[in-house]
C-alpha positions in Angstrom: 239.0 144.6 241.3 239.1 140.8 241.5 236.9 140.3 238.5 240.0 141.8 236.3 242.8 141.0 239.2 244.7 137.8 237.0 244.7 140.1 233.8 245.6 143.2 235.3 248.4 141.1 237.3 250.0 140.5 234.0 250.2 143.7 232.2 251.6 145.2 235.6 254.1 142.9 235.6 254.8 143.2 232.0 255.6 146.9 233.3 252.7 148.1 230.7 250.0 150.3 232.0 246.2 149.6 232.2 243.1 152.0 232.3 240.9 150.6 235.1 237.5 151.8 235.9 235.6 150.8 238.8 232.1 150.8 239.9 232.3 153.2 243.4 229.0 153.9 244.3 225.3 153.1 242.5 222.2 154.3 243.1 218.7 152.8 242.5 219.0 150.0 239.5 222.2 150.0 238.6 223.4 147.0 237.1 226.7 146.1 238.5 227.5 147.0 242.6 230.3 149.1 244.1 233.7 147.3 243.3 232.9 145.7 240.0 235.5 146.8 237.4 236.8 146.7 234.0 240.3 146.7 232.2 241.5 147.8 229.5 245.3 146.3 228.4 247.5 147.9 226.2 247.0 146.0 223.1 242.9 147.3 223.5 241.2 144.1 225.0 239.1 144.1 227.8 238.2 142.3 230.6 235.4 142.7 233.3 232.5 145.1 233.2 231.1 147.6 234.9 227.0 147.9 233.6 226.4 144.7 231.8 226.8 147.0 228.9 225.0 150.1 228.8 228.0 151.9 229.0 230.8 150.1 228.8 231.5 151.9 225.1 232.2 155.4 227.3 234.4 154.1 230.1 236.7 151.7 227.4 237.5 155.3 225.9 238.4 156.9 228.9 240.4 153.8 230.4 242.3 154.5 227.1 242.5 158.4 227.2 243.8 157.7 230.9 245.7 155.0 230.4 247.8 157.0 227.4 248.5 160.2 230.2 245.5 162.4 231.3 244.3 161.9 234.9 242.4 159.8 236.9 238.8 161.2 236.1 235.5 160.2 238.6 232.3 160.0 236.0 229.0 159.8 236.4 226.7 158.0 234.3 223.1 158.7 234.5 219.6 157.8 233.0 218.6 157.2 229.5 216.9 160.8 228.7 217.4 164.1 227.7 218.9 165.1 231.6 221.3 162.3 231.1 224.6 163.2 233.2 226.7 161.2 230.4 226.2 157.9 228.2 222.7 157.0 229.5 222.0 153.7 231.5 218.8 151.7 230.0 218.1 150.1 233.6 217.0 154.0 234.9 220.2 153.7 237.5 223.3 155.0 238.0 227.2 154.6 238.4 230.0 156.8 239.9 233.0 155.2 238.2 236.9 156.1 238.8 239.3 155.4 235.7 242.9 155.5 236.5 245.7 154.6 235.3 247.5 151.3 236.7 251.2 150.2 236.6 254.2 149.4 238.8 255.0 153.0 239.2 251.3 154.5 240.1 250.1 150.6 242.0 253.5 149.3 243.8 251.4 147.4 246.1 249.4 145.1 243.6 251.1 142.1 243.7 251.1 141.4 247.4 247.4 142.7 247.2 247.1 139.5 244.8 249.1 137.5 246.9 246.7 138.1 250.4 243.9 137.6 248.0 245.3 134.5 246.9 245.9 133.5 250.3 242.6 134.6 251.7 243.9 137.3 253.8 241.8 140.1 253.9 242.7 143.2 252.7 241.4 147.0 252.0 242.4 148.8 249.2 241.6 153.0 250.2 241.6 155.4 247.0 240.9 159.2 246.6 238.3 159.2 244.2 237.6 163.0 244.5 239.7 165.9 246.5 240.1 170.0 246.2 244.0 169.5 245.4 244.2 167.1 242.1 247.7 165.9 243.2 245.7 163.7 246.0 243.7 162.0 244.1 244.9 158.2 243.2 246.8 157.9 246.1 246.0 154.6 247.8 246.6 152.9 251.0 246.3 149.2 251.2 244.8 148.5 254.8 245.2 145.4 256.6 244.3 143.5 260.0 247.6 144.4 261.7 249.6 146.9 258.8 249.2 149.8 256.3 250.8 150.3 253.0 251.1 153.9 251.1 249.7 156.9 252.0 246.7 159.1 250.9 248.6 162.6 251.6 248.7 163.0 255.4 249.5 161.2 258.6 245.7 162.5 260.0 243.9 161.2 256.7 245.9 158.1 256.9 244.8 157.6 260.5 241.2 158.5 259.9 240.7 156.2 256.7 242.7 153.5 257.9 240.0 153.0 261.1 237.3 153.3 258.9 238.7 150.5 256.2 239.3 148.0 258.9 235.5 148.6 260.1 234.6 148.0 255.9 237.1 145.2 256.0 235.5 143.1 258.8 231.9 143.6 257.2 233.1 142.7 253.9 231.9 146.1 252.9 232.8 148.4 249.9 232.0 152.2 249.5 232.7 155.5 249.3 233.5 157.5 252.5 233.7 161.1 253.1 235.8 163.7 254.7 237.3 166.9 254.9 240.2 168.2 253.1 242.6 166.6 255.7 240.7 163.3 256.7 238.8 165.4 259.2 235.4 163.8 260.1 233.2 166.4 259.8 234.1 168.0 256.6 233.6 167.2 253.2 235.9 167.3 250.0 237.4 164.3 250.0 236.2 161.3 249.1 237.8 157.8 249.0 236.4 154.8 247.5 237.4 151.6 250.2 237.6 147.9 248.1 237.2 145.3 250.9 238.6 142.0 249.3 237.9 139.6 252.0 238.3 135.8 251.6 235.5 134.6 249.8 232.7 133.6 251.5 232.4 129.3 252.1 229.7 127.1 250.5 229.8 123.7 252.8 228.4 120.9 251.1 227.9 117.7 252.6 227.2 114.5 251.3 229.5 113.0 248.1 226.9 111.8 245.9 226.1 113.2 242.4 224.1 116.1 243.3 226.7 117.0 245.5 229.0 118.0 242.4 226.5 120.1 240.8 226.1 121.9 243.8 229.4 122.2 244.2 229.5 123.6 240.6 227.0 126.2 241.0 228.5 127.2 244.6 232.0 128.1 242.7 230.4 130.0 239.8 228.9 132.4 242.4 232.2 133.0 243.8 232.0 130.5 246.7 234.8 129.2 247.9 233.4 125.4 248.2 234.4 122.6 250.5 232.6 119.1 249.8 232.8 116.9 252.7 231.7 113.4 253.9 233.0 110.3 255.9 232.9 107.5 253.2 236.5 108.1 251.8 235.6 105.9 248.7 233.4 108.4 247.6 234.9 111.7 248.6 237.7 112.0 246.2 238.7 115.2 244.2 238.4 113.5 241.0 234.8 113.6 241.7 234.4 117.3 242.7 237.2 119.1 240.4 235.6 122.0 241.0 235.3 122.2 244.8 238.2 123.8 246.0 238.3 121.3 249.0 237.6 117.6 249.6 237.3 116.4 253.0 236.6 112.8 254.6 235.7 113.4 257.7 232.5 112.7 259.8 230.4 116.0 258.6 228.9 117.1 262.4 233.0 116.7 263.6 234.2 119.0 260.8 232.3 121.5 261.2 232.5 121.8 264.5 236.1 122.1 263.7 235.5 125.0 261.3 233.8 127.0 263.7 236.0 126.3 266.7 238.7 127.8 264.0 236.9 130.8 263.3 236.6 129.3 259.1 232.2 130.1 259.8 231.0 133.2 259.5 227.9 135.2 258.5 228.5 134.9 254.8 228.5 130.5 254.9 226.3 128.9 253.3 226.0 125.1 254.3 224.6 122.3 252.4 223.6 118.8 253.9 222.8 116.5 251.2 223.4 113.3 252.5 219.6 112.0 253.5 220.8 109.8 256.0 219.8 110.9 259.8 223.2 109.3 261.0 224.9 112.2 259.1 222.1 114.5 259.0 221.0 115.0 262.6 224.8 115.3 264.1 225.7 118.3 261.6 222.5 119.9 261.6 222.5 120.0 266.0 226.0 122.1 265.0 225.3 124.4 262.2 221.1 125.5 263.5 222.9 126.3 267.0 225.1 128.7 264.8 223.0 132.2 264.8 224.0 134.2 261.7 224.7 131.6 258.8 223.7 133.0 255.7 221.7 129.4 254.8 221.0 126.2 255.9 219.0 123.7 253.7 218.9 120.1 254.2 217.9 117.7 251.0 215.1 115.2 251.4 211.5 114.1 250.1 208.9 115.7 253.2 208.8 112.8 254.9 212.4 112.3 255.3 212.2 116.2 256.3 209.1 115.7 259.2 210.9 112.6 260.4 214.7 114.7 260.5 212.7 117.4 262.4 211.6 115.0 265.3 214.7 113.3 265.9 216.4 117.3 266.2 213.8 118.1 268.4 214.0 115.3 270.2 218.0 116.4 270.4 216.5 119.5 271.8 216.9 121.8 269.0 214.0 124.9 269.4 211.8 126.0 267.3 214.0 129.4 266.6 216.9 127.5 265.6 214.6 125.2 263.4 213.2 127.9 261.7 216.8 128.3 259.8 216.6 125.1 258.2 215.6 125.4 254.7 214.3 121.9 253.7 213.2 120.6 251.5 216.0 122.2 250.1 216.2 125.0 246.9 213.3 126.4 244.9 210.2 124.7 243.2 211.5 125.0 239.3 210.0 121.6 238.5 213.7 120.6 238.0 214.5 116.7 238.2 218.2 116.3 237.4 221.2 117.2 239.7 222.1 120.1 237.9 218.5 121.2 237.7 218.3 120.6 241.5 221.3 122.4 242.4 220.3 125.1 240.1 216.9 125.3 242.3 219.4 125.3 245.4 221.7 128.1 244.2 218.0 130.5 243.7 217.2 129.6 247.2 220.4 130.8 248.5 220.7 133.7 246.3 216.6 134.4 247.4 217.5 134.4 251.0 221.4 136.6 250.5 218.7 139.6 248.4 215.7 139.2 249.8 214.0 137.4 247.1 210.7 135.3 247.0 211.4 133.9 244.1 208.8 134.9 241.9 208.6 135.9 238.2 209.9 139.2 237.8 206.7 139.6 235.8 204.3 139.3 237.9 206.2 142.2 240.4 206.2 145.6 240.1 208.5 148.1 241.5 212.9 148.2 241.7 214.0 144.9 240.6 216.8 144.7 242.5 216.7 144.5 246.5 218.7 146.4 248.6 221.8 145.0 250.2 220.8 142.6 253.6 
């Protein structure tokens, strides 16, 4: 939903109705994951996507059909062959998508959705995707740390699903979960499709030199929420790094120290040290490779500068586990000279290490090209 959330945000407020769909569960190579979605407004544009296009055709003219008064439908969309379960999907996956109807009256709760979103508060939409009475299906709860919103039908099912979200929630998970009539646990019947929109995960970069802002450019297209950070005020302004959402003069080591002490680090960080300069390198490096479960660490530097950075941490008495985090020389071997072309380089590397990647030419693989979620 936060792919289409700005534009869907305006025709609810318009009091119009919108046909969403949304991507609730894939299976092998499907193109787009669970929680990618796409609008479609009243006047018959369209925002988002939900296969890259294989079938986008099929679910704009059931947005519409919904949208105009028929029900919220769940569709399957299979392979391209002759046992195709609809419009076929080129990529041999396929996509479970719920279209539904959205306005004030059927989505009371969407504009303090956007506002936690806005605000980075985590928050859970839960909706019936699929259930043996037809009236239950669309009802949503909105699930929170410390509050619900809505019901799905029942008190029990409330209960059940609302335990369940906050687990999603915290893992910055979305999917489909299953349950009996009633919310029962073992049972089957119903099925309700949990959007975890947690705070965007954080790109840290350090170092404000020129690379720096075409890291911080690539961090932001990939959905980062990016912080650029470094102790030489004259060169950490935001008019060099409009795009970072966050400019910071500060030493780097006593920032992010900070960060964590404040619970702002977690699993999904990825951290950036650009700087070259052991004075700022080896203080922030001793913090962020004694942190266990950042998603990357990668440190900028010819090899030399990397062997000699390595001594002076082990000599700081950094182990060879915690070491072994450090990605540096930092990014990807794409022959690239240029910032951009470096950061680029950087962004694969991070994207390699989120999937699984090795960063080889899908070309000379064989098998699923996509990996499955680590």
């Amino acid at each position: 939903m936060r792919d289409v959330l700005s534009d869907l945000l305006a025709v609810w407020r318009s009091g119009g109705t919108a046909g969403v769909g949304t991507v609730v569960r894939t299976f092998r190579s499907a193109p787009r994951p669970a929680g990618a979605a796409m609008l479609v407004a009243p006047d018959g544009t369209v925002t988002g996507s939900v296969s890259g296009g294989c079938v986008e055709g099929a679910v704009y003219e059931l947005a519409t059909e919904v949208a105009a008064g028929d029900g919220p439908v769940l569709q399957r969309y299979g392979v391209s062959d002759d046992d195709a379960f609809a419009v076929g999907l080129t990529c041999g996956g396929i996509l479970d998508i719920f279209v539904e109807a959205v306005s004030q009256n059927s989505f009371p709760q969407l504009e303090q959705v956007a506002a936690d979103i806005e605000a980075h508060v985590p928050v859970a939409v839960a909706t019936v995707i699929a259930h043996p009475d037809p009236e239950w299906v669309g009802h949503r709860l909105i699930v929170r740390a410390h509050d619900v919103d809505g019901s799905l039908g029942s008190a029990r099912a409330d209960a059940a699903v609302t335990d369940d979200a906050r687990g999603l929630l915290a893992a910055g998970r979305s999917e489909v979960l299953t349950y009996g009539p009633d919310g029962q646990r073992r049972g089957e019947g119903m099925e309700v499709f949990v959007s975890s929109c947690a705070p965007r995960p954080r790109m840290l970069v350090f170092g404000a030199i020129d690379f720096a802002a075409a890291v911080a450019a690539q961090g932001s297209f990939l959905g980062y929420r990016v912080s650029v950070c470094d102790a030489r005020a004259v060169f950490t302004t935001a008019a060099r790094f409009p795009t970072a959402d966050d400019v910071i003069v500060d030493w780097p080591h006593r920032y992010l120290a900070a960060e964590v002490e404040a619970g702002a680090v977690d699993s999904r960080t990825v951290i950036c040290v650009l700087t070259h300069d052991p004075k700022f390198d080896v203080p922030l490096l001793e913090v962020a490779l004694r942190i266990p479960d950042l998603a990357y660490i990668g440190a900028m530097g010819s090899r030399r500068t990397h062997e000699d950075r390595v001594q002076r941490l082990r000599e700081a008495g950094l182990s060879d586990v915690e070491l072994s985090r450090l990605c540096s020389p930092i990014g990807l071997d794409l022959g690239g000279r240029t910032p951009e072309e470096t950061a680029v380089s950087i962004a694969a590397e991070v994207i390699a290490r989120r999937w699984g990647g090795d960063g080889r030419p899908l070309a000379e693989t064989a098998g699923r090209i996509h990996h499955d979620d680590t």
